[in-house]
N, C-alpha and C positions, 0 to 999 in steps of 0.2 A: 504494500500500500504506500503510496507515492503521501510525502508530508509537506502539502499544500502552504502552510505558513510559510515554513523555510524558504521556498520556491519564490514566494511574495515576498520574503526579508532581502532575500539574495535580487531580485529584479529592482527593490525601493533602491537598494546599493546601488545596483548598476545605472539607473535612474540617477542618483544625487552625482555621479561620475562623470554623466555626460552634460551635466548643466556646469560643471568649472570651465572656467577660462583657463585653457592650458594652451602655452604660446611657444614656438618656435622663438629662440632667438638668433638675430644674424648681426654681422657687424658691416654697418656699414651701410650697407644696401640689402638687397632681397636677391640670393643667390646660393644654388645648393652650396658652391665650395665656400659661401660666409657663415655656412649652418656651424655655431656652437654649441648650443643643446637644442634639445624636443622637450614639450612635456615638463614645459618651466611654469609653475605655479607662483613664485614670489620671485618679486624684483625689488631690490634694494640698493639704493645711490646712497653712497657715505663717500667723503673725503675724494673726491677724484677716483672713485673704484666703486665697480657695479656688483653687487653678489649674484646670483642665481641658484634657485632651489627645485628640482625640479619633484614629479610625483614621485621619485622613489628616496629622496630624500638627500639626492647626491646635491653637494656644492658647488660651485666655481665662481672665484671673483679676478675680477679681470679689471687694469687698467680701463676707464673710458667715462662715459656718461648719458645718459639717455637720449636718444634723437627722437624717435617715434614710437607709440605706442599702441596699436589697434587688436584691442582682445576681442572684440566681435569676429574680428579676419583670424585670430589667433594668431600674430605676429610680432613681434618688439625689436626693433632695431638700435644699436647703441654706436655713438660714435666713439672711434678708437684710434689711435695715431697711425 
């Protein structure tokens, strides 16, 4: 016998999943070879340096500072030297 809640708990999950704003980030421009992460949830500018965090929880902060930002498109662009 199939356990019908679970099914609904696990779909509410997958459901809350695809309503985030999870953005490519590139530097620069919009280009696969400018792709530094996928699947970046927080963007954070401190001091001349941008952090990124993506879904799994991985870091990266990178010299630069914001250029563009369009989470409806799913994309974040940073300018970098």
């Amino acid at each position: 016998m199939t356990n019908f809640s679970h099914i609904m708990t696990v779909c509410k999950r997958t459901e809350s999943f695809n309503n985030m704003c999870l953005s490519t980030v590139y530097t620069n421009e919009i280009s696969d070879d400018k792709v530094i992460m996928k699947n970046v949830m927080t963007v954070e500018c401190c001091d001349g340096q941008v952090t990124l965090t993506d879904l799994m929880g991985r870091k990266l902060t990178i010299d630069g500072s914001l250029l563009k930002a369009e989470l409806t498109d799913g994309y974040v662009i940073l300018k970098t030297e």
